[in-house]
N, C-alpha and C positions, 0 to 999 in steps of 0.2 A: 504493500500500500504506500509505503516512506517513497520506495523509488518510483512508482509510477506517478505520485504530486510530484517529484523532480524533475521529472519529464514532462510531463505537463508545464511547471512552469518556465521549465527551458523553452519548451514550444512556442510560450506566449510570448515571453521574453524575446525569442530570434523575432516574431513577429514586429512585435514593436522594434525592434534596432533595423528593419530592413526599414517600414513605413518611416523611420525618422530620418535614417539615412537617404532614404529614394529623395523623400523629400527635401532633405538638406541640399542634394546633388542637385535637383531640381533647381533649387535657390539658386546654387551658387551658378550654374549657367546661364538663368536668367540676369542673373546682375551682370557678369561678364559679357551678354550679349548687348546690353542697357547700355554699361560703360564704353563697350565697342562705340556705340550708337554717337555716344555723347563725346568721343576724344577731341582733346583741341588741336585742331588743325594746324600744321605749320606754315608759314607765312614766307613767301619768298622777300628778299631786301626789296625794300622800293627804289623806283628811279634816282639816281640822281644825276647830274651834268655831267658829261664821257660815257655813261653808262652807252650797251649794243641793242638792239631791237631787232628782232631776225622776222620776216615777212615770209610768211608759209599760204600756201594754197591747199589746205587736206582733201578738198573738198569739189566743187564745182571747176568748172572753167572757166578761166578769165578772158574772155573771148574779147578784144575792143575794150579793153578795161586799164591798160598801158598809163592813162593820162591818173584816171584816179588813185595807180599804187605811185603813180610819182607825186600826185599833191599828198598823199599819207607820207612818203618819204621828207617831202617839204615841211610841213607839217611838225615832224618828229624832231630833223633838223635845226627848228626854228625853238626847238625846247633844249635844245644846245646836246644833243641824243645823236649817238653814228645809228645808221642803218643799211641792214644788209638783205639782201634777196633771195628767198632760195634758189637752188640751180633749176628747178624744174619747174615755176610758179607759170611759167607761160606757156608751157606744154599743153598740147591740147589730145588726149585719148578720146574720142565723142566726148560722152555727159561730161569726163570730169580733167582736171588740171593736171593732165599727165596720167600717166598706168600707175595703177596702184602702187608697185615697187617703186614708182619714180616722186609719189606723194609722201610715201612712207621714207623714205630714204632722205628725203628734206627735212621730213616731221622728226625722225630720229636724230640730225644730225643738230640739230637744235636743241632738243632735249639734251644730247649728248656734251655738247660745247660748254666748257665752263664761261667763256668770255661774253656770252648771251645771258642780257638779265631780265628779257622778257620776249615772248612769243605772239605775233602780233596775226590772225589771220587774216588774209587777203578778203575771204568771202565764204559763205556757207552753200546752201545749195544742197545738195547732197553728195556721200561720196566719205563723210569722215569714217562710218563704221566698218565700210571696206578695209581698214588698215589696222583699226584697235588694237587686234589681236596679234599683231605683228612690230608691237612697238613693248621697247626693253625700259624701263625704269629705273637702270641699276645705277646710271650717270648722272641722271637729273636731280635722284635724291639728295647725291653729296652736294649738287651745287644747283635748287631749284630755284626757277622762276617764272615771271609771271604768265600764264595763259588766258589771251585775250581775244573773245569772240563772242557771236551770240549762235541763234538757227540753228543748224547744222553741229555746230561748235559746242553746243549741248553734251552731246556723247562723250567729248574730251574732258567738259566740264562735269558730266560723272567719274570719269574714271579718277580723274586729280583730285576729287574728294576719294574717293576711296581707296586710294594712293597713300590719302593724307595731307593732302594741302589746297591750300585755298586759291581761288582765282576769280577774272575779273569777265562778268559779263558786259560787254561793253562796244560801241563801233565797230564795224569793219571796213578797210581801207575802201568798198567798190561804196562803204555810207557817202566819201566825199567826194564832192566835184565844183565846179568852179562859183557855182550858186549857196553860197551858205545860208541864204536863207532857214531857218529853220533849228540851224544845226548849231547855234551860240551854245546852250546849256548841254547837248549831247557833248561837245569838245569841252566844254569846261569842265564838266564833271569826270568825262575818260582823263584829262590831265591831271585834276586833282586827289583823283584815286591813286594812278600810279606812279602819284608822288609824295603818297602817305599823307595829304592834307582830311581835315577830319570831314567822312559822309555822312550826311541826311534829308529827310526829306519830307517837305511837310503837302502831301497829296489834295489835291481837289478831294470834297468827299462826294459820297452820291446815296442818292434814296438807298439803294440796293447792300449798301453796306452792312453786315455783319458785325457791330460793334463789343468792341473787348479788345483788352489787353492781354499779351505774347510775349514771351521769350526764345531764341532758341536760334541754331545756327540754320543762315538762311541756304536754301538749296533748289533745284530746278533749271529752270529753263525751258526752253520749246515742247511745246503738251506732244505733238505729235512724236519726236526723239524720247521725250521719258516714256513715253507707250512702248514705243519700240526697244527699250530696253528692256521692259519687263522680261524675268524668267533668267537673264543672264546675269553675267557676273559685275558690269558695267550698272546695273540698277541700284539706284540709291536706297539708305534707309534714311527713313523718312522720322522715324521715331525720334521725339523730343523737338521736334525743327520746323520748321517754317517755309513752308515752299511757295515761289514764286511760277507761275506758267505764263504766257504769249503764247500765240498763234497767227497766224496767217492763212486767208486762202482755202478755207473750211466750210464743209458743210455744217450747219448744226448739228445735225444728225451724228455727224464725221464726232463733232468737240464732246456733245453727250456720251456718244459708245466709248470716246478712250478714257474718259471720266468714270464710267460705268466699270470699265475694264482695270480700272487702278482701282479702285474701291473693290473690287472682286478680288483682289491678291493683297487688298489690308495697306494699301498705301496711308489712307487717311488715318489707320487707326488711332495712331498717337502721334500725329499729327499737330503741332499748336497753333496753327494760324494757316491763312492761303493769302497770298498777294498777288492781283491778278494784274495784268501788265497788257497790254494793246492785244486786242483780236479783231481783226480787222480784213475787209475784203473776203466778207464773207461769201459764201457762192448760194444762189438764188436755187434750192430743190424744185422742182415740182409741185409737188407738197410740201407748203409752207410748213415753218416747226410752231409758231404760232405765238413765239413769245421772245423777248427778247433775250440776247446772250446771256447777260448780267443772272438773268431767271433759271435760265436752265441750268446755271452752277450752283446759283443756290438750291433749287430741286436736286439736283445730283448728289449737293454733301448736304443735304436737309436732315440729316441725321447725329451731326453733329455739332459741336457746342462751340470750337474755335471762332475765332473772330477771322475775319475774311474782307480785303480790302481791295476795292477796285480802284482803275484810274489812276496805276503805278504808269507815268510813260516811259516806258521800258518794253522794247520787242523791234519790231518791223517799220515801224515810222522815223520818221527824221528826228525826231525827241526822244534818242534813247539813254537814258541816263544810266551811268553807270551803276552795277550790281556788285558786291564783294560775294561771293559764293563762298559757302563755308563761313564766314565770320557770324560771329553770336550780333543779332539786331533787336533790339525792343522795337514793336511793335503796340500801337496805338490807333486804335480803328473808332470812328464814332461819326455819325451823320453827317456833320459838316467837313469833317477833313480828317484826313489818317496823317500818323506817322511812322518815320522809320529811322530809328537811331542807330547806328554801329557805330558797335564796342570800338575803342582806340587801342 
């Protein structure tokens, strides 16, 4: 009778030490996955006078675009900044700026080069994820810097957060040409970014706003690119952060399903905020969607509780002011006007 309550309480005993352990194990991956989420990102040196700016094409072809990387070379010049061009930016393979080995071989050798302290791209389009897979990290770590683009440029701008460091959404050389009209506060803000001068930004508001307060490191870019990431290793976590999206050239329908399709793989879950940036030139269905854009993002994440701010100008228009990707922002959203502070 003695030994069989022995056994019995050993029985219950292992039980309990597995339930507290399983559980414990459980904790401690979830914190480790949490922590992953939340690391502070490294910061490449900002510009200063002498600093290199290397001009890369990943992406589209620069077909007739000669005049506008030479006013972005002027431009750079005129911030007392050398610049250099990749060997293959004018290449023309059909769609895109040279054969992928001839994009990627630029894209790397920039990465690679210590004497490069920022990476400036020519133009988006498509064409960047053609090369992803084929680009080494091992050079840029020791001696990173900054990557600078928007659209297309998205993809890059995943992976350099998940790299581990920060970067700048911002112009691209085909944005300038001889008409500035438009373009005063897009170049003032891409100069005073990557010269460490302090960002923020106090936004129009608009009915449609989602008002609250946010923390958290900002992340995003082009809705259609973060879609296309999903499932691979280039997708962001979005946990604890703040995501920024733009568009171009969509159908509603198009903006709702990749909306629908991020929320179905837990994008929004812990989520702290959305900032939504120009969407624009929209395409005209057959069947109308019935409501306006603004509406169908709030129906889309009407589920949850974050604060959500429109009317960031930031995307595809001549007003695009620069983004710090990765840097932690306080966020202030409320009917008359949002803000947006980054950390120094």
């Amino acid at each position: 009778m003695y030994i069989y309550n022995m056994s019995k309480y050993a029985f219950i005993f292992s039980i309990i030490t597995v339930v507290f352990f399983s559980g414990k194990t459980q904790l401690i991956a979830q914190n480790k996955a949490a922590s992953k989420s939340q690391l502070m990102l490294k910061q490449p040196d900002y510009l200063k006078a002498g600093d290199t700016v290397v001009i890369v094409a990943p992406s589209g072809i620069l077909k007739e675009r000669t005049d506008e990387v030479e006013l972005a070379k002027a431009l750079l010049k005129s911030w007392n900044l050398n610049v250099v061009v990749g060997q293959h930016v004018f290449n023309q393979a059909n769609h895109f700026a040279g054969t992928d080995d001839e994009r990627c071989e630029d894209f790397q050798n920039a990465l690679d080069d210590p004497t490069i302290s920022a990476i400036w791209c020519a133009r988006g389009g498509y064409g960047t994820v053609r090369i992803l897979d084929k680009l080494d990290y091992t050079k840029f770590k020791r001696h990173p810097k900054w990557l600078i683009g928007y659209s297309d440029i998205t993809a890059l701008h995943n992976q350099m957060h998940n790299e581990g460091f920060e970067s700048i959404h911002a112009l691209m050389c085909v944005s300038l040409n001889e008409d500035k009209e438009g373009l005063d506060e897009t170049i003032a803000t891409f100069k005073n970014t990557v010269f460490g001068n302090p960002l923020s930004y106090t936004i129009e508001g608009s009915a449609y706003n989602k008002t609250g307060i946010a923390s958290g490191q900002l992340v995003g870019g082009n809705l259609t690119i973060l879609h296309t990431m999903l499932g691979s290793e280039t997708s962001i976590d979005t946990s604890g952060k703040i995501l920024f999206i733009e568009e171009i050239g969509e159908y509603a329908y198009h903006i709702d399903r990749m909306l629908q399709s991020l929320k179905r793989a837990g994008y929004f879950d812990d989520c702290k905020g959305v900032v939504v940036g120009d969407i624009t030139k929209l395409r005209k269905n057959t069947t109308p969607w019935g409501k306006p854009v603004e509406q169908l993002i709030l129906d889309a994440l009407a589920e949850y509780d974050f604060p959500i701010a429109f009317n960031m100008p930031a995307g595809h228009e001549r007003d695009n002011r620069a983004l710090i990707f990765g840097r932690t922002i306080q966020l202030h959203v409320a009917k008359v006007k949002s803000n947006l502070d980054f950390n120094n």
